[in-house]
Backbone as XML, in Angstrom:
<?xml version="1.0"?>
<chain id="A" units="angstrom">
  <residue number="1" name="UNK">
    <atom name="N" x="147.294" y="20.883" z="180.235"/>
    <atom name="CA" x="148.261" y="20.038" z="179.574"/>
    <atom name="C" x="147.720" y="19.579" z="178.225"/>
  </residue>
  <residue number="2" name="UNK">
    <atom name="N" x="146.871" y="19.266" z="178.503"/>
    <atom name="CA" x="145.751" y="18.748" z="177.092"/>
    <atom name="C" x="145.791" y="20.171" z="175.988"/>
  </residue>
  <residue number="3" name="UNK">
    <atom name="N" x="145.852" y="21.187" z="176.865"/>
    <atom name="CA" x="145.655" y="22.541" z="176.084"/>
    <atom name="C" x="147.009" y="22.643" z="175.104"/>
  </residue>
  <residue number="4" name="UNK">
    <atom name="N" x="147.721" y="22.089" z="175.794"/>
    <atom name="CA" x="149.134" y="22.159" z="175.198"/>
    <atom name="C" x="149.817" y="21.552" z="174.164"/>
  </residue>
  <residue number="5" name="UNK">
    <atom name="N" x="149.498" y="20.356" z="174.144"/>
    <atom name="CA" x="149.660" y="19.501" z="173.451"/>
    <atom name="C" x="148.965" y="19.541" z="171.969"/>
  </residue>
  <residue number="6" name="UNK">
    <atom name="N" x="147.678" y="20.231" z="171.967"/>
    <atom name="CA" x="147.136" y="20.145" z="171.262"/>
    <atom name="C" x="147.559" y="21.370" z="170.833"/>
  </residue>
  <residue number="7" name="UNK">
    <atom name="N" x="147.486" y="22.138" z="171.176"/>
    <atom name="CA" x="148.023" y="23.830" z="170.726"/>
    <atom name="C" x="148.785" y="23.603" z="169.641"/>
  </residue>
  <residue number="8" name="UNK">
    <atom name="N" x="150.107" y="22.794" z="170.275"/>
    <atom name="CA" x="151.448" y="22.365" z="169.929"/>
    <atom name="C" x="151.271" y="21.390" z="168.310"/>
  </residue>
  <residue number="9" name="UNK">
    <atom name="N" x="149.810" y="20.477" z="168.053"/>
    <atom name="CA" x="149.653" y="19.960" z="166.953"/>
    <atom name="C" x="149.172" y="20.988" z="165.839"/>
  </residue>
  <residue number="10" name="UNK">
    <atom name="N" x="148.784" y="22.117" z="166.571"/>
    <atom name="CA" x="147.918" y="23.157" z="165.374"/>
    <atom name="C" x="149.039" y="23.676" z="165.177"/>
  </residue>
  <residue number="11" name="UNK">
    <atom name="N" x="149.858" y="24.274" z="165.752"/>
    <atom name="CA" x="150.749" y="25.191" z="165.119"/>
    <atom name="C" x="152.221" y="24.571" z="164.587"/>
  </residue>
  <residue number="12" name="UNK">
    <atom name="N" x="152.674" y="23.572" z="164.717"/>
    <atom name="CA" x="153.968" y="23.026" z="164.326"/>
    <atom name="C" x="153.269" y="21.808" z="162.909"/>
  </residue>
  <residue number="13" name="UNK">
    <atom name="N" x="152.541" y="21.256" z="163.862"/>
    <atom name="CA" x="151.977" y="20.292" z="162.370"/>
    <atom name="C" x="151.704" y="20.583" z="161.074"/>
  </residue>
  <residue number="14" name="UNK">
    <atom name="N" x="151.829" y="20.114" z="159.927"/>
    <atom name="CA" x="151.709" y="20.435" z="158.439"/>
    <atom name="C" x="150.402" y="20.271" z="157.975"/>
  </residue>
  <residue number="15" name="UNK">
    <atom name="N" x="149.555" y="19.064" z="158.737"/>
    <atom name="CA" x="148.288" y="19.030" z="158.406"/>
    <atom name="C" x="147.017" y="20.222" z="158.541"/>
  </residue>
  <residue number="16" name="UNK">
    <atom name="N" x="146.098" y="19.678" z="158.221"/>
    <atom name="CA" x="145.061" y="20.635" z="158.275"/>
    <atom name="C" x="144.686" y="20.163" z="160.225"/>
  </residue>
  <residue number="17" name="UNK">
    <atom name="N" x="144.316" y="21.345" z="160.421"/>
    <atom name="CA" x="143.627" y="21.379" z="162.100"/>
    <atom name="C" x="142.777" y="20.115" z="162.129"/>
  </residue>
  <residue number="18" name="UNK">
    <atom name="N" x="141.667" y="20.011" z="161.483"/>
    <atom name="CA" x="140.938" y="18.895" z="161.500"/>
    <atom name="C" x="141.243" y="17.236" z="161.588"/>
  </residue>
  <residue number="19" name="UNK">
    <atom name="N" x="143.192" y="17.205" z="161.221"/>
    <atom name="CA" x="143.269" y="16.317" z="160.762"/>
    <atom name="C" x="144.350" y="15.573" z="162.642"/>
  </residue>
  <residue number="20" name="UNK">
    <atom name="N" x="143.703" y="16.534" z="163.548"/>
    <atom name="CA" x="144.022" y="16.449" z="164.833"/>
    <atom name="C" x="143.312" y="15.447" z="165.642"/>
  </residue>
  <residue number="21" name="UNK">
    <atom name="N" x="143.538" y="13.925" z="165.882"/>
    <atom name="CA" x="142.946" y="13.534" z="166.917"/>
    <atom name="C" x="143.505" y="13.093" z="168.240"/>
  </residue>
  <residue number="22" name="UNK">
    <atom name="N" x="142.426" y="12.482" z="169.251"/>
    <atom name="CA" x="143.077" y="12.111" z="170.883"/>
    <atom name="C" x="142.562" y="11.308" z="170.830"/>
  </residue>
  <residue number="23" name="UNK">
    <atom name="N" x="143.236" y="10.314" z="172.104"/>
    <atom name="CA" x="142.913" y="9.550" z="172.598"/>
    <atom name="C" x="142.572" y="9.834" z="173.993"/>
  </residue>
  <residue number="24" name="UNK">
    <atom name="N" x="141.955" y="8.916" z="174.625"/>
    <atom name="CA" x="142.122" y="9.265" z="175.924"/>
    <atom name="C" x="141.964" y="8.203" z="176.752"/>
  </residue>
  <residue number="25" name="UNK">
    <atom name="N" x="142.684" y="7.261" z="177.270"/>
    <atom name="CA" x="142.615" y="6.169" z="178.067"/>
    <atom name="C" x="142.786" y="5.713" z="179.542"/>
  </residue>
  <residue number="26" name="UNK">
    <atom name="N" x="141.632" y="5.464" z="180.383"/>
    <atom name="CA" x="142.147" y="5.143" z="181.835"/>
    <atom name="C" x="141.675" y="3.957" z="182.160"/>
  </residue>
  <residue number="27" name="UNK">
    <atom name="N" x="142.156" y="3.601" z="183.414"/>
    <atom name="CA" x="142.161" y="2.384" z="183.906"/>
    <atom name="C" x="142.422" y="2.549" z="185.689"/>
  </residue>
  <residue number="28" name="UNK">
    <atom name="N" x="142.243" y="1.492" z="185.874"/>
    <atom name="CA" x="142.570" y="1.723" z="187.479"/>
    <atom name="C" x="143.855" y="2.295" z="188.205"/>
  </residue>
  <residue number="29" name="UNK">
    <atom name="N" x="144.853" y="2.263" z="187.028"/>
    <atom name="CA" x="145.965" y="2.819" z="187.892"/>
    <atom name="C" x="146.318" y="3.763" z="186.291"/>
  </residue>
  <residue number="30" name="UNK">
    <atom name="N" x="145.997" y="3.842" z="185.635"/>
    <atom name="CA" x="146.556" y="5.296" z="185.107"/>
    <atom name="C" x="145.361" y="5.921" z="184.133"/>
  </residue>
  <residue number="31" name="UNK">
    <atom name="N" x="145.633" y="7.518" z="183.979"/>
    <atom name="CA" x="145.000" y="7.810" z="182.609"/>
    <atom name="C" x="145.834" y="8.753" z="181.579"/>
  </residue>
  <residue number="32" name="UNK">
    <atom name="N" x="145.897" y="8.162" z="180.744"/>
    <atom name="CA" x="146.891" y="8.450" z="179.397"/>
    <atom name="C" x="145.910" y="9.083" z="178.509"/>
  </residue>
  <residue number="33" name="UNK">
    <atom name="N" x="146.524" y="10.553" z="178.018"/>
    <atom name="CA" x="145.976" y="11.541" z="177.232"/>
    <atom name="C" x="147.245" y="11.447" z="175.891"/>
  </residue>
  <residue number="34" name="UNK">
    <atom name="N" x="146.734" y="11.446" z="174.765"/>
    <atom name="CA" x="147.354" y="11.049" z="173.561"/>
    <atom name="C" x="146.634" y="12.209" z="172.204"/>
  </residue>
  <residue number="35" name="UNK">
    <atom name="N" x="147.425" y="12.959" z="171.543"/>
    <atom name="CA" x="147.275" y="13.883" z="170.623"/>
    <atom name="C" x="147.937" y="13.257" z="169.555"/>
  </residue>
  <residue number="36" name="UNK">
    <atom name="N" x="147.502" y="13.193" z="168.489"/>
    <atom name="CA" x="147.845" y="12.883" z="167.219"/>
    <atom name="C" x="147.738" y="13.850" z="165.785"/>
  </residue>
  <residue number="37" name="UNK">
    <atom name="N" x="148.919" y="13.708" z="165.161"/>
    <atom name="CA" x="149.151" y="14.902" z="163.928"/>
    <atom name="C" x="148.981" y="13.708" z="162.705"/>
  </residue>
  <residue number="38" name="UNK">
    <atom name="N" x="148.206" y="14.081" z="162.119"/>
    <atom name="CA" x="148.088" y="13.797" z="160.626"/>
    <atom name="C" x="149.154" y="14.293" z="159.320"/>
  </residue>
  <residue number="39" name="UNK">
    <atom name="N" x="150.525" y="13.741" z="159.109"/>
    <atom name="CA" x="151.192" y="14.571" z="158.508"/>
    <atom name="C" x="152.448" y="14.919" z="159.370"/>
  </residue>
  <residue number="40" name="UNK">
    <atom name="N" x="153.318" y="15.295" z="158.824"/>
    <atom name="CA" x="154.680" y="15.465" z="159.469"/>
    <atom name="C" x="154.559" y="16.345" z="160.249"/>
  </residue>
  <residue number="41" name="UNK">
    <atom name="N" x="155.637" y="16.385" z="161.650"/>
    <atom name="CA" x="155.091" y="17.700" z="162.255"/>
    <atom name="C" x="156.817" y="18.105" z="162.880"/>
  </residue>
  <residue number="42" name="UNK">
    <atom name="N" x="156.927" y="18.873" z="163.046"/>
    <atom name="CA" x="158.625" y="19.675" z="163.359"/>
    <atom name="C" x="158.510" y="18.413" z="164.520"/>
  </residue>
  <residue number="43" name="UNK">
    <atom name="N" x="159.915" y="18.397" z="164.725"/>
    <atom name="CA" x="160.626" y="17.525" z="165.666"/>
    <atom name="C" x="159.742" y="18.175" z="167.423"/>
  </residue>
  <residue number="44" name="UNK">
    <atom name="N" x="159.194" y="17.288" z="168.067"/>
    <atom name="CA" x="159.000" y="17.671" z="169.632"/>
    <atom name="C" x="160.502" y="17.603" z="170.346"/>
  </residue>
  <residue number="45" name="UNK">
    <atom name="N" x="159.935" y="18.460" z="170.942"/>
    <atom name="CA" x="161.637" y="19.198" z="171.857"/>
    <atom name="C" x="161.011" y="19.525" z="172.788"/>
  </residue>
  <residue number="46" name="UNK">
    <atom name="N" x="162.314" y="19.649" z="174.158"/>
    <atom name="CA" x="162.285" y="20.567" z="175.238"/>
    <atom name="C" x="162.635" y="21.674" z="174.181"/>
  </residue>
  <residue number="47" name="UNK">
    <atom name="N" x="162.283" y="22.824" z="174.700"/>
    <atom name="CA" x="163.418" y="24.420" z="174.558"/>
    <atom name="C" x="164.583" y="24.264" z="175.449"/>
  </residue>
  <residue number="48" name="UNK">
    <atom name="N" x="165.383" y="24.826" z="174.993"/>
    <atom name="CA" x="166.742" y="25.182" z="175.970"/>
    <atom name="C" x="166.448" y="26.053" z="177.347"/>
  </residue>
  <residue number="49" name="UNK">
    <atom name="N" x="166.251" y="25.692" z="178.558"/>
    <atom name="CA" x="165.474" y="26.568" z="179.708"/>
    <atom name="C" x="166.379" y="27.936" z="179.405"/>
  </residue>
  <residue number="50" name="UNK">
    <atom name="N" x="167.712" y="27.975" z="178.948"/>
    <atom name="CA" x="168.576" y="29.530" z="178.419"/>
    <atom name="C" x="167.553" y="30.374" z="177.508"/>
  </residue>
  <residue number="51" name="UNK">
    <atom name="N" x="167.135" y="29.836" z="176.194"/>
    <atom name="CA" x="166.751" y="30.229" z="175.619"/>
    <atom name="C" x="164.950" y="30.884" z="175.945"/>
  </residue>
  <residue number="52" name="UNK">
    <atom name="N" x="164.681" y="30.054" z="176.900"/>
    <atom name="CA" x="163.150" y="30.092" z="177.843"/>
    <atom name="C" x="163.382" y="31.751" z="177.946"/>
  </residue>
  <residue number="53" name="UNK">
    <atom name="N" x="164.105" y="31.694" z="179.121"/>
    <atom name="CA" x="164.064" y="32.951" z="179.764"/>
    <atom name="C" x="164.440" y="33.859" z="179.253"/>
  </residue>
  <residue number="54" name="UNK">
    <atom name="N" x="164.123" y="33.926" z="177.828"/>
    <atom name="CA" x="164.424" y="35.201" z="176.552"/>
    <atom name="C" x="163.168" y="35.581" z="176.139"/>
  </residue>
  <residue number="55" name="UNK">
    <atom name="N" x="162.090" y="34.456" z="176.274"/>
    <atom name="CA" x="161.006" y="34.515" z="175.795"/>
    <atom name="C" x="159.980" y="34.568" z="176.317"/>
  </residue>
  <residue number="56" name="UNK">
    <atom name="N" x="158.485" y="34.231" z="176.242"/>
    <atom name="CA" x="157.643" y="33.705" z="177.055"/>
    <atom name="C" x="156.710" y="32.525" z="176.257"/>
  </residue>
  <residue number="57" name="UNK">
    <atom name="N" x="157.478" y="32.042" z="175.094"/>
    <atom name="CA" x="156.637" y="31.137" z="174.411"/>
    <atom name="C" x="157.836" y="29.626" z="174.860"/>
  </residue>
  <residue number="58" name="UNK">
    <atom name="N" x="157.422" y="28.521" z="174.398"/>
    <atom name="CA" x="158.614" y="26.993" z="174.650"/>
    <atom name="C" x="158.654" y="27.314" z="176.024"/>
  </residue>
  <residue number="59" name="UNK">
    <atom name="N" x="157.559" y="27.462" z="176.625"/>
    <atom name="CA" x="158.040" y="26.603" z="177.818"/>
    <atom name="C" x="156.505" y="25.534" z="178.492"/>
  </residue>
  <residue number="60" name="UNK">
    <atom name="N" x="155.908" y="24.887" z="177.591"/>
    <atom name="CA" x="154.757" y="24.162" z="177.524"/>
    <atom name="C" x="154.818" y="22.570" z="177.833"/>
  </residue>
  <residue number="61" name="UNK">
    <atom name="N" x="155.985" y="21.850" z="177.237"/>
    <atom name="CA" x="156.029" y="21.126" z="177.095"/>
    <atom name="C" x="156.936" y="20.696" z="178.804"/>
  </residue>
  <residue number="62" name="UNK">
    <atom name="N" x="157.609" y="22.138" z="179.198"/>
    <atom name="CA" x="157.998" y="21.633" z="180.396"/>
    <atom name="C" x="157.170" y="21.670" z="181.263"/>
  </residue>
  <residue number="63" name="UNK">
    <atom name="N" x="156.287" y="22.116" z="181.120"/>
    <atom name="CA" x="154.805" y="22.261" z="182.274"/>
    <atom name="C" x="154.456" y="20.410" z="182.379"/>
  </residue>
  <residue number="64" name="UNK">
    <atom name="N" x="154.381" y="19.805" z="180.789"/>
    <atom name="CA" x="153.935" y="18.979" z="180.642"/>
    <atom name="C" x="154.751" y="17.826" z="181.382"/>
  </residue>
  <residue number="65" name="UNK">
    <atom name="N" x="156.539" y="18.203" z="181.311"/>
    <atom name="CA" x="157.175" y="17.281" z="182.103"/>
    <atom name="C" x="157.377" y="17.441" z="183.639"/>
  </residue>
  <residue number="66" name="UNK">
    <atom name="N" x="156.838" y="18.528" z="184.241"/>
    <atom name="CA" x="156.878" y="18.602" z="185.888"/>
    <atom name="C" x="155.181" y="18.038" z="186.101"/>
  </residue>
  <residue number="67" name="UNK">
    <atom name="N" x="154.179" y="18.077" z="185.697"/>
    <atom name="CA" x="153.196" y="17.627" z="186.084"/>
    <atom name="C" x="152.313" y="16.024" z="185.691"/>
  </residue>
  <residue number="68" name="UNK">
    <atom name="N" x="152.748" y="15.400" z="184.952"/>
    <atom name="CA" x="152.675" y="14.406" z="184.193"/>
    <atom name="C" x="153.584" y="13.596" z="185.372"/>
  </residue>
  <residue number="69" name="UNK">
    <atom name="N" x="153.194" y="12.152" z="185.631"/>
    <atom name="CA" x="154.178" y="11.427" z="185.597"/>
    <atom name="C" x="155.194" y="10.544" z="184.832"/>
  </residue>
  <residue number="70" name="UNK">
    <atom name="N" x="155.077" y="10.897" z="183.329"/>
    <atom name="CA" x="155.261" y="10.361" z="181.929"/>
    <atom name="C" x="154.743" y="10.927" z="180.600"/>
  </residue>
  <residue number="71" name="UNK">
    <atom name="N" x="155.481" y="11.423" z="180.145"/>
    <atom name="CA" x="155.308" y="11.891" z="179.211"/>
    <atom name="C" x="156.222" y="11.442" z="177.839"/>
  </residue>
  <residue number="72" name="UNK">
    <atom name="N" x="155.680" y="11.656" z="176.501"/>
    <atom name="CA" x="156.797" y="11.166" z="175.459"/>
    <atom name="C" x="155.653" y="11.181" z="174.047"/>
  </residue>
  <residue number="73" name="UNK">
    <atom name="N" x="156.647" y="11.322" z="172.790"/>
    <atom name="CA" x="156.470" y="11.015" z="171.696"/>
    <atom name="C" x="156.409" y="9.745" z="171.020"/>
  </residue>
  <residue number="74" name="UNK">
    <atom name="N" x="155.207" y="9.732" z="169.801"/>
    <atom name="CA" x="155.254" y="8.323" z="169.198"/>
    <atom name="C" x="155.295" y="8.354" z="167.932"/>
  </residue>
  <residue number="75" name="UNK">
    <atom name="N" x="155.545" y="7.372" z="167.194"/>
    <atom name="CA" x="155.698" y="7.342" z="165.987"/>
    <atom name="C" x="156.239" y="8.734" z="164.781"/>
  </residue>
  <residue number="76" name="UNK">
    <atom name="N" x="157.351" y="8.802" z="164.985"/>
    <atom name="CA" x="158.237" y="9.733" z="164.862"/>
    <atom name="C" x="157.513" y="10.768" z="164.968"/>
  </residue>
  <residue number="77" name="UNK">
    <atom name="N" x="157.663" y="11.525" z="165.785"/>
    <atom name="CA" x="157.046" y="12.505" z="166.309"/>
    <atom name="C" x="155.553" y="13.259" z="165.805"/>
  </residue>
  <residue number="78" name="UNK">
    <atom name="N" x="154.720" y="12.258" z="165.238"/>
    <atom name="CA" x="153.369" y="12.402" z="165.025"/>
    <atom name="C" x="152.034" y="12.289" z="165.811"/>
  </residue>
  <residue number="79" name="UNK">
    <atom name="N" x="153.166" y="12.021" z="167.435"/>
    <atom name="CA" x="151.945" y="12.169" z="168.659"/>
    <atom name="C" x="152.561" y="12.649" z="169.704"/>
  </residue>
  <residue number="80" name="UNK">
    <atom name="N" x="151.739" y="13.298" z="170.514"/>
    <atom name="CA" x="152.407" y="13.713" z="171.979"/>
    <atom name="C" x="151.504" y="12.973" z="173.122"/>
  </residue>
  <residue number="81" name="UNK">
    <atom name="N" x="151.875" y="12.637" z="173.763"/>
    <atom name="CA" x="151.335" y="11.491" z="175.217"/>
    <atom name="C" x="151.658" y="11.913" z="176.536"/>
  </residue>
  <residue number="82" name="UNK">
    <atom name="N" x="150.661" y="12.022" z="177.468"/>
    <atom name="CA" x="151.187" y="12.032" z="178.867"/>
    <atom name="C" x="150.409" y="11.062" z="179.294"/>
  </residue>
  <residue number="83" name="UNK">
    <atom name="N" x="150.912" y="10.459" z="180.892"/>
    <atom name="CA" x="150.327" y="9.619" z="181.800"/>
    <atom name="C" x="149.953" y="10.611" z="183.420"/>
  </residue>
  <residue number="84" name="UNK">
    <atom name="N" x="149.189" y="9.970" z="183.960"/>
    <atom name="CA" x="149.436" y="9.866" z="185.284"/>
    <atom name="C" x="149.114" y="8.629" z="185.908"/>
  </residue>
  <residue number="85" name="UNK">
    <atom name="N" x="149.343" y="8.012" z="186.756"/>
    <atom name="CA" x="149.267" y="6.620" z="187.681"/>
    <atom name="C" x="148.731" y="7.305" z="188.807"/>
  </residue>
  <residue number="86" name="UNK">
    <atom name="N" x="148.432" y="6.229" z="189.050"/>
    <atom name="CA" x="147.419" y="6.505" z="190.597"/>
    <atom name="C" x="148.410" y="6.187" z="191.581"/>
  </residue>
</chain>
């Protein structure tokens, strides 16, 4: 998931690769993984699951929403975030 997210900042983001950081935060009841783009980055989307099964690329972010218990964008779409809770 981490693989993904970050994948997802190198290749859609405008910045330079380097300009990629994480967070990574836990606690007793959750741990929250956080990717950050330096620089504008294309809108985060599902793919259309129609359009999925044309391809074999866009379908990452749905991995990210069946296994995550929370997932979402921040600051107009210049980060990608998942959770899990205990």
């Amino acid at each position: 998931m981490l693989s993904e997210i970050v994948s997802n900042a190198v290749e859609h983001g405008s910045g330079p690769a380097d300009a990629i950081g994480m967070l990574i935060e836990a606690d007793e009841v959750r741990l929250r993984v956080q990717v950050d783009q330096v620089g504008s980055v294309s809108g985060v989307h599902l793919v259309d699951p129609h359009f999925v099964a044309l391809t074999v690329r866009g379908q990452g972010l749905r991995i990210v929403e069946a296994l995550a218990d929370s997932w979402g964008t921040g600051e107009p779409d210049r980060n990608v975030w998942f959770e899990f809770r205990a």
